[in-house]
N, C-alpha and C positions, 0 to 999 in steps of 0.2 A: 723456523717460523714461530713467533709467540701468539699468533690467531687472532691479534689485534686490528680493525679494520681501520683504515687511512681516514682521518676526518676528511669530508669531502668540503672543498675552501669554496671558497667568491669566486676564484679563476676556474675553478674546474666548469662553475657551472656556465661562466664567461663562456668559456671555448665550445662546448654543446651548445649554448644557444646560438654560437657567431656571432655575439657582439662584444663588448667592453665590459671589466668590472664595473668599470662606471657604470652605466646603463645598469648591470643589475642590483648595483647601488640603490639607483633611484625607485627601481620598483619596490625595494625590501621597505622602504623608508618613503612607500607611495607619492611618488613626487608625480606630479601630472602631466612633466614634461617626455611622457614613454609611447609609443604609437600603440593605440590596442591590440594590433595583432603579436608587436613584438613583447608586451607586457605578460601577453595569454602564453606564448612561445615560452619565456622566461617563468614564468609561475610554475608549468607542467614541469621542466626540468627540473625545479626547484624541487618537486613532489618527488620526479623520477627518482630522480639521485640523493632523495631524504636528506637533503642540504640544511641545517639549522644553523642560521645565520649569527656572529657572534656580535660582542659590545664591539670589537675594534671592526668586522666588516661593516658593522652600520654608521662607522667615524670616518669609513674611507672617502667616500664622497663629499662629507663633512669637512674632511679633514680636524675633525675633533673627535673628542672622547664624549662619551655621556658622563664627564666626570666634572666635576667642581671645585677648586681648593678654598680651602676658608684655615685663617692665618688670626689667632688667637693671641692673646699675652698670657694669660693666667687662666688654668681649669679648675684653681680652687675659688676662683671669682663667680658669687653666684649670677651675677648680672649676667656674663658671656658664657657663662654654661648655659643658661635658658635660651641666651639667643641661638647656642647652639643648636638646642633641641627641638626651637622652633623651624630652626633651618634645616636641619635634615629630615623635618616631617612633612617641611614643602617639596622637599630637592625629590624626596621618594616618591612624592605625589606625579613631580610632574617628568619623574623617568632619569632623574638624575642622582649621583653618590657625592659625597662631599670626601675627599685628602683632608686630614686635619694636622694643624702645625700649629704646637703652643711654644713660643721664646721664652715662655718662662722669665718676663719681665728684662730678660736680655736681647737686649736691641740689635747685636752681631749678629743674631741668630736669625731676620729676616731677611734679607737677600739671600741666606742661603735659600733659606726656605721657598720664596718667589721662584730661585733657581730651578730648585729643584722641581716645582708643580710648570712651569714652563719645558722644562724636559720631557714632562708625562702627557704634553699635547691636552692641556686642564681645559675646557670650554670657558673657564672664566672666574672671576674670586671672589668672593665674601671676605675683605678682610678687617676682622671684629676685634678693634683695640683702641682702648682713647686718644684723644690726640694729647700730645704733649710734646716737648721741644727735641725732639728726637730728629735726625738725619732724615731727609723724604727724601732724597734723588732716588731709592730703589722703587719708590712709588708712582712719581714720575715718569720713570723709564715706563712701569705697566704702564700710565696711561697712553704716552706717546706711542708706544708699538700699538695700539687700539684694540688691546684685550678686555673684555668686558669688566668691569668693576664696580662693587658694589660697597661700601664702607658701613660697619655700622657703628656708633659714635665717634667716627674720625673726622674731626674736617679737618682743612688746609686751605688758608687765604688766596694762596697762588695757584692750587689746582682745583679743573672745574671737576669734580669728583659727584658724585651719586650718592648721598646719605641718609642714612634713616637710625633715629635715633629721639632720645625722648626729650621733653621737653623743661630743662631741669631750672631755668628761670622761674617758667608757672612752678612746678614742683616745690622747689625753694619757698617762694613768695606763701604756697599755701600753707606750706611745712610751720612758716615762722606766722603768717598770718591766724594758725588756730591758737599758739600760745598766747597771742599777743589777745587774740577776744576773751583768752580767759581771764587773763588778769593784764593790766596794760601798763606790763613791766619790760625794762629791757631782755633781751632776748640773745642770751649770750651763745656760742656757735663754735665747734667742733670740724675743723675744715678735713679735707684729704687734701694728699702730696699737694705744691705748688708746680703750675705748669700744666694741669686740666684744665680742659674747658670746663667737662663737667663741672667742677670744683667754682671756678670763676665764676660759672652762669649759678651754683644754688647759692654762691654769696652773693650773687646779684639782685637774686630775689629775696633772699633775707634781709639786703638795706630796701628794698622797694617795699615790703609788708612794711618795715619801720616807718618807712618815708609819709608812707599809705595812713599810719594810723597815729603821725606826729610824734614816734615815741624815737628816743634816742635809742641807737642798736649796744647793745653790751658787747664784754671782753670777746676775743676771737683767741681760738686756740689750736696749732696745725698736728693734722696727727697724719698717718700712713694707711688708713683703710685698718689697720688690725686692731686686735680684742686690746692688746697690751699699751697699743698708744692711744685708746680709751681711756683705759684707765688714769695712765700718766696725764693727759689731758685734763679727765675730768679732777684730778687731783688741782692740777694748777689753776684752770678755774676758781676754785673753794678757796684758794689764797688769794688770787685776786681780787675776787668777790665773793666775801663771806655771805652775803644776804643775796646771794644770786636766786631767782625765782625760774629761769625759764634755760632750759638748752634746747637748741638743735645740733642733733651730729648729722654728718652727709653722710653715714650708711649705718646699718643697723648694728655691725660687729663693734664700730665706736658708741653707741649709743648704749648698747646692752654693757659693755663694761664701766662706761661713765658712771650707770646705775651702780654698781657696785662700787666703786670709788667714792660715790654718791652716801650709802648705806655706811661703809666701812668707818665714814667721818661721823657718823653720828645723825646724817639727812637723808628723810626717806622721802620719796618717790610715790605718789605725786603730792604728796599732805605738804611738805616742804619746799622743791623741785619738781618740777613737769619736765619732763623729757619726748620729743620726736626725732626719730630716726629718720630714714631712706631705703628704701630694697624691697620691705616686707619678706625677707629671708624666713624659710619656715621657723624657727626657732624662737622668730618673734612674737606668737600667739601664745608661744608655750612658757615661756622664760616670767619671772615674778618681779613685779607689776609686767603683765602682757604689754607690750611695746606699740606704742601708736607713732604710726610710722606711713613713707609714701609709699604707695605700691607701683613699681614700674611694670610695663609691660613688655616683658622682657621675651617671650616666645613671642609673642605679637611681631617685635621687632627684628626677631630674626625671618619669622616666615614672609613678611612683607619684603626684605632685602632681598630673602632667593627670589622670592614670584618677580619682583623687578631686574633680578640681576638673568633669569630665565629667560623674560620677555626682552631684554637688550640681546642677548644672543640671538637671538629670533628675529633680529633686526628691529625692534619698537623703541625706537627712542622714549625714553622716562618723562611723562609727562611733569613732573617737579623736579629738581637739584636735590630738595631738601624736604624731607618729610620728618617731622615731628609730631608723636605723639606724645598723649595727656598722661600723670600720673594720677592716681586717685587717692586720697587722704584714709587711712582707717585708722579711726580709732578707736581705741581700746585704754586701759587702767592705766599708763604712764603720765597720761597727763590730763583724767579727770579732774 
């Protein structure tokens, strides 16, 4: 004998009080549907026999886990790491853990991953990655089988999906509409990868501020979100257009090396070039000339996806499709 005592289960306490796990299910998990006397009957036993009820006996009647999966592309993205962090401060709030699964920009790597959180009996998914022309039938299958889902900047024309995500047309339009009131010059533009939406909708709003304020849009130049296709970007730029006055990059890691690509030719920032960014990434207040830039709400955006993807499990259908929030302009010395 090692003197270890037997944890006492759901069934043991089943069989003393004579009724079903079920039934002591519902009282752990106060469901209303227990008759008083059998509820009072099941409590005492519960006391008797120092029964502490675990996360998977209170999933039996559920038939789910208090668990959540959330399916990521990239955790050096500062965008989906906030959303992360916004979402596991709702999930904790409201009695739930989040499974975390980043592909690492590798697309094979999601069906596993779906796979694998539908084996674990997940209550439902946060899945936080842009959309782009990527394979959705593994996406599709989640919706069809009617597992809860929540998306946060994925849409999909064909599936009626639950999104929440920001608002990058306004964001864009205001991005290009401050350079343009400074000086009412073309407004030349630093794209990410093709095949975003995000992408598509801030160049949306950068020909709408143009549109807005009668001024023809300047050269376009495609980079990959990194510090290095900044630079190379902003380099090509300055050849295109020597007497360029105005960039927008679509996130701050292109826009902070622009600047130096910017500097290294001989053009400073902003006496020469005004530069705005996207993200508000910390490093943007700090870095020289400090970076004015959109600020997303980016916890905002995760904790609004759980609290709705929470309330779907719960049975409340989502009063909107599509929620979008506002981004806010700060500015700061890049393009006083």
């Amino acid at each position: 004998m090692n003197g270890l005592k037997r944890r006492v289960t759901i069934k043991d306490v089943a069989a003393s009080a004579g009724v079903s796990y079920q039934t002591v299910s519902r009282v752990i998990n106060d469901h209303p549907d227990v008759a008083p006397e059998t509820r009072e009957r099941v409590i005492e036993i519960i006391r008797n026999l120092d029964y502490r009820p675990s996360a998977i006996a209170r999933s039996l009647v559920l038939e789910r886990t208090r668990t959540l999966g959330l399916i990521t592309q990239d955790l050096s993205d500062y965008f989906f790491t906030q959303v992360i962090v916004g979402a596991e401060r709702e999930a904790r709030k409201q009695g739930y853990v989040f499974v975390l699964g980043s592909t690492e920009r590798n697309a094979q790597d999601e069906p596993a991953y779906l796979q694998l959180l539908l084996e674990h009996q997940i209550a439902g998914i946060l899945f936080a990655r842009p959309s782009t022309e990527r394979d959705q039938r593994h996406i599709k299958a989640i919706v069809e089988r009617g597992l809860p889902l929540v998306t946060s900047a994925y849409h999909a024309e064909d599936l009626d999906l639950t999104v929440v995500d920001v608002d990058n047309i306004d964001g864009g339009y205001w991005a290009t509409r401050h350079l343009l009131e400074k000086e009412p010059a073309p407004v030349a533009m630093i794209t990410g990868p093709a095949g975003w939406r995000s992408v598509n909708e801030r160049t949306e709003g950068w020909r709408r501020a143009h549109a807005a304020l009668g001024v023809k849009p300047g050269p376009v130049e495609q980079g990959d979100w990194s510090y290095e296709s900044g630079y190379q970007t902003g380099r090509r730029l300055l050849k295109r257009a020597p007497k360029l006055k105005a960039v927008f990059a679509q996130n701050d890691r292109m826009a902070i090396a622009a600047i130096r690509a910017f500097r290294d030719a001989g053009r400073q920032v902003p006496q020469n070039i005004r530069v705005v960014g996207y993200d508000d990434v910390p490093e943007a207040r700090y870095v020289h000339p400090s970076l004015t830039t959109m600020r997303q709400p980016m916890q905002e955006v995760g904790r609004i996806a759980t609290q709705i993807l929470v309330e779907t499990i719960n049975g409340k259908q989502p009063e909107h499709r599509e929620v979008l929030l506002k981004t806010e302009l700060i500015v700061r010395e890049s393009s006083s």
